[in-house]
C-alpha positions in Angstrom: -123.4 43.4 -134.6 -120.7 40.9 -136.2 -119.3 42.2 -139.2 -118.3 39.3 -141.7 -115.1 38.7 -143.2 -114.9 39.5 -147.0 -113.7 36.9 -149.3 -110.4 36.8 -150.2 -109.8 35.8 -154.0 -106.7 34.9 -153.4 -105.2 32.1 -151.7 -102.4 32.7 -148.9 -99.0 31.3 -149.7 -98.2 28.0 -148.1 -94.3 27.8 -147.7 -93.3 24.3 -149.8 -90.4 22.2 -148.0 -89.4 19.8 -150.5 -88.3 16.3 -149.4 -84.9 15.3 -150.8 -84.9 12.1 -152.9 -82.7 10.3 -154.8 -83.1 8.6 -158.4 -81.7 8.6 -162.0 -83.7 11.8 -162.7 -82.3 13.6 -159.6 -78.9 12.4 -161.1 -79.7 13.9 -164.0 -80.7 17.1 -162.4 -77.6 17.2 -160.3 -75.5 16.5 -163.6 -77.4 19.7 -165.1 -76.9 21.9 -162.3 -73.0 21.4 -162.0 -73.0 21.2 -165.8 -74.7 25.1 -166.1 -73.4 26.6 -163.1 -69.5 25.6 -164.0 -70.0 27.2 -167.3 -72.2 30.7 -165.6 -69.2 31.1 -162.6 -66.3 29.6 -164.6 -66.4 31.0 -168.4 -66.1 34.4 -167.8 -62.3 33.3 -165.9 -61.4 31.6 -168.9 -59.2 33.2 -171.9 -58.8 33.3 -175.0 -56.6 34.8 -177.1 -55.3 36.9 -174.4 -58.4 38.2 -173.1 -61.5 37.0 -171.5 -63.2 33.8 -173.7 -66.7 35.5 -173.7 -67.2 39.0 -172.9 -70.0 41.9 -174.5 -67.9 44.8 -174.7 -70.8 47.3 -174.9 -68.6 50.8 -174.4 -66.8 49.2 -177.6 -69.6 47.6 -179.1 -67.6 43.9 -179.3 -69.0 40.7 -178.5 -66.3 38.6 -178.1 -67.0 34.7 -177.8 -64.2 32.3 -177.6 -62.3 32.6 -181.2 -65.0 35.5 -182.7 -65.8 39.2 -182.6 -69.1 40.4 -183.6 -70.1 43.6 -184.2 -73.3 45.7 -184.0 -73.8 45.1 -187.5 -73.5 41.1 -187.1 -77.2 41.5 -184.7 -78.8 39.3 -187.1 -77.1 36.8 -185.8 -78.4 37.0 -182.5 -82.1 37.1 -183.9 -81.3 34.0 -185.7 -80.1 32.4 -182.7 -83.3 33.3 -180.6 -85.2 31.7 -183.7 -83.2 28.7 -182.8 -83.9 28.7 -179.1 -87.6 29.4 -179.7 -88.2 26.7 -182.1 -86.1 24.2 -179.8 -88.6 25.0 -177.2 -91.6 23.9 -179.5 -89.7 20.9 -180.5 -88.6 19.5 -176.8 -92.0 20.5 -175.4 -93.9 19.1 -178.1 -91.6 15.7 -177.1 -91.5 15.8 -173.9 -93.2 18.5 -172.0 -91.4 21.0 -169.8 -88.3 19.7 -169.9 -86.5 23.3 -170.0 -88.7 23.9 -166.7 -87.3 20.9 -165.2 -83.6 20.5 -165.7 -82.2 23.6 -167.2 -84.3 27.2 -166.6 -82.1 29.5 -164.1 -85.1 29.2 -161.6 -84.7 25.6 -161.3 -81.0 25.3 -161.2 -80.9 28.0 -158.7 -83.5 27.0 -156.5 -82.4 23.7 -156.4 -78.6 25.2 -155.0 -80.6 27.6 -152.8 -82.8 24.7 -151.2 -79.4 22.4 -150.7 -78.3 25.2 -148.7 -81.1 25.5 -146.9 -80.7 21.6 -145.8 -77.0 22.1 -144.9 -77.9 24.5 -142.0 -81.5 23.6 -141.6 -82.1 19.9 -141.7 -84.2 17.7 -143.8 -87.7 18.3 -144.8 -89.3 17.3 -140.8 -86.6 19.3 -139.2 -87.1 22.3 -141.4 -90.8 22.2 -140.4 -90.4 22.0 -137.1 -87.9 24.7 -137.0 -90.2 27.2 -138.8 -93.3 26.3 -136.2 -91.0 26.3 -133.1 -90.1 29.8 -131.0 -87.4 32.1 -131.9 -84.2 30.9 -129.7 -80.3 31.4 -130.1 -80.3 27.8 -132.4 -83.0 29.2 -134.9 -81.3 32.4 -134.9 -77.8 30.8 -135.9 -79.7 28.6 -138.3 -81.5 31.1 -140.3 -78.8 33.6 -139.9 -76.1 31.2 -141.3 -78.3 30.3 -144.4 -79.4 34.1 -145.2 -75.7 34.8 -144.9 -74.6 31.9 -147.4 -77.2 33.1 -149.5 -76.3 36.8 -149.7 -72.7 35.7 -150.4 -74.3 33.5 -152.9 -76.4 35.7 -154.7 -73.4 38.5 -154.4 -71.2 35.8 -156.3 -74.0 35.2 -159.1 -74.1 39.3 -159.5 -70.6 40.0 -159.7 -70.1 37.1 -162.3 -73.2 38.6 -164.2 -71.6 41.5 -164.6 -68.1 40.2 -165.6 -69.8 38.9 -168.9 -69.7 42.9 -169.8 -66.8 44.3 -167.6 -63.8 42.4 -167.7 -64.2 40.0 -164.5 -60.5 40.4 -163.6 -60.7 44.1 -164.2 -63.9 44.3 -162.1 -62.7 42.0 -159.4 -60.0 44.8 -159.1 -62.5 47.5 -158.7 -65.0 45.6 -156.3 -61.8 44.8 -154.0 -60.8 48.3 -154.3 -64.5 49.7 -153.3 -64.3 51.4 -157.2 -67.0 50.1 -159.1 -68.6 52.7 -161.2 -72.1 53.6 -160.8 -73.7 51.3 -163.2 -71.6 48.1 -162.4 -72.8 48.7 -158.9 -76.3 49.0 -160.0 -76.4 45.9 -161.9 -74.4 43.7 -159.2 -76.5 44.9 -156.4 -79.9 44.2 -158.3 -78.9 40.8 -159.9 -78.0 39.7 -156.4 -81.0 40.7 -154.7 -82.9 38.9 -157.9 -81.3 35.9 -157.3 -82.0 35.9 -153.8 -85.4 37.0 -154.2 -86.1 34.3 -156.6 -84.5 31.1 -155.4 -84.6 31.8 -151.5 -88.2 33.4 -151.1 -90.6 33.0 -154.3 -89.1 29.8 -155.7 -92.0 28.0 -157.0 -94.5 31.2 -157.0 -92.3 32.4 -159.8 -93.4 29.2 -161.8 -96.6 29.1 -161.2 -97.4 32.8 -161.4 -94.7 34.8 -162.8 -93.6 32.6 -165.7 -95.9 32.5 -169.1 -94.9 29.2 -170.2 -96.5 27.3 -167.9 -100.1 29.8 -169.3 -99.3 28.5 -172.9 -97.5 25.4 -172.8 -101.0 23.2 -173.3 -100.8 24.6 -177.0 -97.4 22.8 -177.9 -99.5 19.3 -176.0 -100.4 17.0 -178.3 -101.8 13.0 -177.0 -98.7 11.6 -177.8 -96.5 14.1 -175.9 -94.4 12.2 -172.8 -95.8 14.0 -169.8 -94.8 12.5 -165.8 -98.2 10.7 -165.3 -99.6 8.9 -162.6 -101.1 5.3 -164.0 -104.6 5.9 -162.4 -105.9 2.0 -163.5 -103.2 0.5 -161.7 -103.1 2.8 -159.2 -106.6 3.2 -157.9 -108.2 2.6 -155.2 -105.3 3.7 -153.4 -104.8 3.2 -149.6 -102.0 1.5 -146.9 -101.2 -1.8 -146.5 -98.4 -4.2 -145.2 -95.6 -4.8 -147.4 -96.9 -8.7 -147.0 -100.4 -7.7 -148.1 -102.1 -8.9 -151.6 -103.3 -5.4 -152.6 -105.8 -7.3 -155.0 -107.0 -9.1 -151.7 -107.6 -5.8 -150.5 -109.3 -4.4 -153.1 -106.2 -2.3 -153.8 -104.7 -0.7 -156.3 -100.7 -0.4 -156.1 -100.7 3.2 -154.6 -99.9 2.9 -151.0 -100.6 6.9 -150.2 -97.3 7.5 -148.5 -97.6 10.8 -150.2 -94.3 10.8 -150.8 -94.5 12.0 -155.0 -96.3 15.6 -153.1 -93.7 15.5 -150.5 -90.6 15.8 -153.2 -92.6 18.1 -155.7 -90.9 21.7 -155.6 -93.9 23.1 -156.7 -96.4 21.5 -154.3 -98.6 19.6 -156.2 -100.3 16.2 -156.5 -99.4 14.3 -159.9 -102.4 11.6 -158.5 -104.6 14.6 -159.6 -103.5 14.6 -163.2 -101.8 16.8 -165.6 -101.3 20.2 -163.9 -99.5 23.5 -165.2 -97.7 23.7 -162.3 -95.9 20.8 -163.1 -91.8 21.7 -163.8 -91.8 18.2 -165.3 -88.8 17.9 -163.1 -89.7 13.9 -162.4 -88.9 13.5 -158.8 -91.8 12.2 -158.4 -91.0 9.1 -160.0 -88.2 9.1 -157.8 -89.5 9.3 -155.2 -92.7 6.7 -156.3 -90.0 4.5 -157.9 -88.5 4.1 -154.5 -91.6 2.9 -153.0 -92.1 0.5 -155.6 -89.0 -0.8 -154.9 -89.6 -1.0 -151.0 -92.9 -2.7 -151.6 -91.9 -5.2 -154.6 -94.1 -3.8 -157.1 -93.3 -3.1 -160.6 -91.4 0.4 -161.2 -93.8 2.8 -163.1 -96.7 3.9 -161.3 -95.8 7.5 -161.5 -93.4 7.9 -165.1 -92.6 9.6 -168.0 -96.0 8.4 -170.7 -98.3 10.4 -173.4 -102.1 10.5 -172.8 -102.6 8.0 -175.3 -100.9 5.4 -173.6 -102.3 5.9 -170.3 -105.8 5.4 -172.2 -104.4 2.3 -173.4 -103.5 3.1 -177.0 -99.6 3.4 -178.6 -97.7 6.2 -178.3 -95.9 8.0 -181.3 -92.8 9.7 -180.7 -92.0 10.4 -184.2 -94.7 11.9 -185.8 -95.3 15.0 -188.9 -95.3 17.4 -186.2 -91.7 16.5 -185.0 -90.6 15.8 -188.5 -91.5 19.3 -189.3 -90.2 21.1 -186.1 -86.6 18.6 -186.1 -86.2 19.3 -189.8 -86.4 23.6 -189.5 -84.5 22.9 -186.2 -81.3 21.5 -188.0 -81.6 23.5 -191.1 -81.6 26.6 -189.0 -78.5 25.0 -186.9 -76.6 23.7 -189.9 -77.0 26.9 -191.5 -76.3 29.0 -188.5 -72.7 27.4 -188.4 -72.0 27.2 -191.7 -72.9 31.3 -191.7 -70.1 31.9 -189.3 -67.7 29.8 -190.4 -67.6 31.5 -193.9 -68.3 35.0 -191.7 -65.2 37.0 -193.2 -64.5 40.1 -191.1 -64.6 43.0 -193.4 -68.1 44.0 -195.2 -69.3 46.3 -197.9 -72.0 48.1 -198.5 -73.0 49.9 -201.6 -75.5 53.2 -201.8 -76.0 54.9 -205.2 -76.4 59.0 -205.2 -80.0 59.3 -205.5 -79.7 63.5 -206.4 -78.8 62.0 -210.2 -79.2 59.0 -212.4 -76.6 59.2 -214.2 -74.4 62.4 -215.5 -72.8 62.8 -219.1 -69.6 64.3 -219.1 -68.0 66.9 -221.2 -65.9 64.0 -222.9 -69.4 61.8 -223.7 -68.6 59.6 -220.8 -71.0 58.7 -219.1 -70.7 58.7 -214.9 -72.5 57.1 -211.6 -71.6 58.5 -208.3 -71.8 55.6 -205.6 -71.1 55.6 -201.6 -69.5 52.7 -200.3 -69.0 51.7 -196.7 -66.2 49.6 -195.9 -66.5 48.2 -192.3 -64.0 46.8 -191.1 -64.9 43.6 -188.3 -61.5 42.2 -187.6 -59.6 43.4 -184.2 -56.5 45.5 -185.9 -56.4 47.9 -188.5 -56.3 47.3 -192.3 -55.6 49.0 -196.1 -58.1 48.1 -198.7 -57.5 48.5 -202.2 -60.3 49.0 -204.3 -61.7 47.6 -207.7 -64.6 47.7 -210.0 -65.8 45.4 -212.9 -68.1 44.8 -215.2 -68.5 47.0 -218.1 -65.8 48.1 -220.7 -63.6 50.7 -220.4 -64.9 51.2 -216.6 -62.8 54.2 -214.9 -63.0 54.4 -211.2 -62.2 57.3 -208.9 -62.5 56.9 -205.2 -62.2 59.6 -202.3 -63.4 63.4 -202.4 -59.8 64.2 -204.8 -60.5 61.8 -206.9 -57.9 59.1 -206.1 -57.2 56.4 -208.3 -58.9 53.4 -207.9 -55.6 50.9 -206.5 -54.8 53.7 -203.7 -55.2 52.8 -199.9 -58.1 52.7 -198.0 -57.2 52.7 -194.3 -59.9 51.1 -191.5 -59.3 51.0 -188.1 -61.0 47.9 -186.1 -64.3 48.0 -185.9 -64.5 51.0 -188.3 -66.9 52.2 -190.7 -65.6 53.8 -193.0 -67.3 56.1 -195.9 -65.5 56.6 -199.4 -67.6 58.9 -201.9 -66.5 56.9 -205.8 -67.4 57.7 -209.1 -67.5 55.4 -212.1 -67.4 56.5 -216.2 -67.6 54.6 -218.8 -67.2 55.5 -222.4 -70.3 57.0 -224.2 -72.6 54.8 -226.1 -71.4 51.8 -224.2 -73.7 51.7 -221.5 -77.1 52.5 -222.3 -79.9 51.3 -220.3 -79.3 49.4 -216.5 -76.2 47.3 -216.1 -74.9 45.3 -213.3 -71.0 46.5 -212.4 -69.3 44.7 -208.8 -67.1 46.7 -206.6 -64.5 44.7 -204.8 -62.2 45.3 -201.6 -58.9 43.5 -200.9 -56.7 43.9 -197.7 -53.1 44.8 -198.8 -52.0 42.9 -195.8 -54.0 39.7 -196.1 -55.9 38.9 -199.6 -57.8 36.5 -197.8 -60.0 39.9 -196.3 -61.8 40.5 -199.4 -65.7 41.5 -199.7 -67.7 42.3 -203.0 -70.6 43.9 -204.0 -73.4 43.9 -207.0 -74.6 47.8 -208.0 -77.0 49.1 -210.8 -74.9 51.2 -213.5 -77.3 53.4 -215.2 -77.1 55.1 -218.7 -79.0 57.5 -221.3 
């Protein structure tokens, strides 16, 4: 008896060997991937100051970049940068489609290095077939021994510069030549590495089609008049070959010769002829690669190019339009105002916390007095003394420390210090009944320019 086969729900893997093509979008692809992996491999060499240009000191909780120091307690600027880079993603999608996916996510740019490797030592897209489908001999095993070992070393590389954006790259490179990397730098080199030869050597476009949620919810930032790489199926259709002397209209033919060549280039395997798909990267060498063809046969450029659904249905196309307004408007708001935060960023804060045991206390003498805590933190790189001051009610007395120092003594902060200082304020009776608003100021002794302020609640009888 002949048991059958259950069905499989899922479909094997097919490996994809991409045909290499050439074209202003390609260009513009290679452009991006120098562009991004100068600045990933480069940066972290670069200094600044006397130390490395960008580095996250987390033992020391600094974030150094270029000119700045941030501190724990500057986090909201990093949530108001993710704001950014979330609403940029609405706006270039809602434009043009996926072109993050395309020319600039880290699976892209390093497939596309991992792929160029695998053409130095393999061949081009017919060779590398062949190769796969032929028997193991000593020429396949220097071939795909080479490339592995150019990618390990590549992937090694991308760890170890991963890591030097948190340990000191010259400091690490020290350990890593002396075999005495700690535990944790190990860790995070090893596993980075074997990412980044997991991803752009073995799962490549599996990881877009599969792994990555933008390509499950990217239909909801569509509109009609996004630009999306579209094949023109009315001038297309009926496709079929024909002599580059042939009258396709004698033939009954539309200007699609089905060379196939637009699958042949995709990275991700697919057929644009098909329509819209989510597997698309929007990484256009298709129309490369179709533009090529065009060329070859003397037909107009465009069969395959960069178009909204509208137009393709023969209406107009809106590039500007209320949803762009909206999302370019909040987009340079929220980068105009992002700048113009840290530029007047001053590195010394205050904070202000009243004593919540007691309103208000009256005094032997009538006066009346608040007790405040104040935290002065101190976000520049080298120690300061802060003289303090209060204002904003007659006769105000203020009283700082647990001995009741006077208000113009010395407030020492070490760099990247918080520092606590327990302060009392009287005023004479009867002159501050009810709420009122006082400020409490801090100067730097050494630089007036380091000065912060403060608004606080004076209460009374």
């Amino acid at each position: 008896m002949t048991v059958a086969k259950p069905a499989s729900f899922y479909e094997a893997h097919k490996k994809i060997y991409p045909r290499e093509t050439d074209g202003r979008f390609q260009r513009l692809r290679n452009l991006s991937v120098w562009a991004l992996l100068g600045l990933y491999y480069v940066l972290p060499w670069v200094s600044w100051d006397d130390r490395q240009s960008v580095l996250f000191d987390l033992p020391a909780r600094k974030f150094y970049v270029f000119g700045l120091v941030f501190w724990p307690q500057d986090f909201f600027y990093l949530t108001w940068l993710l704001i950014i880079l979330g609403l940029s993603l609405f706006f270039f999608t809602a434009l043009a489609g996926r072109l993050w996916c395309g020319f600039a996510c880290p699976q892209t740019v390093w497939t596309e290095v991992f792929i160029r490797i695998e053409r130095w030592f393999e061949g081009d897209r017919n060779r590398r077939i062949k190769l796969d489908r032929s028997p193991w001999s000593a020429d396949k095993v220097l071939r795909k021994g080479g490339k592995h070992l150019v990618w390990v070393l590549f992937a090694l590389w991308t760890g170890f510069t991963f890591v030097g954006y948190f340990t000191p790259v010259q400091e690490l490179a020290g350990k890593v030549l002396g075999l005495s990397t700690g535990p944790w730098e190990t860790f995070w080199v090893l596993f980075y590495s074997f990412a980044t030869w997991g991803n752009a050597g073995f799962m490549r476009e599996q990881v877009c089609k599969y792994m990555c949620p933008y390509a499950r919810f990217q239909s909801a930032m569509f509109d009609r008049d996004t630009l999306i790489i579209a094949y023109d199926t009315r001038r297309g259709e009926p496709r079929g070959a024909r002599a580059r002397n042939v009258d396709p209209q004698s033939k009954g033919l539309g200007d699609c010769v089905d060379c196939k060549a637009c699958v042949q280039v995709c990275p991700t395997g697919i057929d644009i002829r098909e329509g819209l798909q989510y597997e698309c990267i929007a990484c256009a060498a298709c129309i490369d690669a179709c533009d090529d063809v065009m060329d070859r046969m003397s037909y107009p450029r465009g069969l395959i190019r960069y178009t909204s659904q509208k137009a393709l249905e023969g209406g107009g196309s809106h590039v500007v339009r209320p949803r762009m307004i909206v999302y370019g408007a909040l987009l340079a708001a929220l980068i105009v105002g992002f700048f113009v935060s840290i530029s007047l960023r001053t590195p010394v804060g205050l904070d202000v916390m009243r004593d919540r045991n007691a309103l208000y206390r009256t005094l032997p003498d009538g006066s009346i007095e608040n007790v405040y805590l104040l935290r002065i933190l101190n976000k520049d790189t080298t120690a300061h003394t802060y003289s303090l001051a209060a204002s904003g009610l007659p006769g105000l007395v203020l009283e700082a420390g647990e001995a009741g120092a006077a208000a113009g003594s010395g407030h020492r902060v070490g760099p990247g210090e918080v520092h606590s200082l327990p302060v009392r304020v009287r005023v004479p009776g009867g002159s501050a009944s009810g709420s009122h608003e006082i400020r409490f100021a801090i100067t730097a002794a050494d630089d007036p320019a380091l000065t912060a302020s403060r608004a606080a609640r004076f209460l009374g009888p």
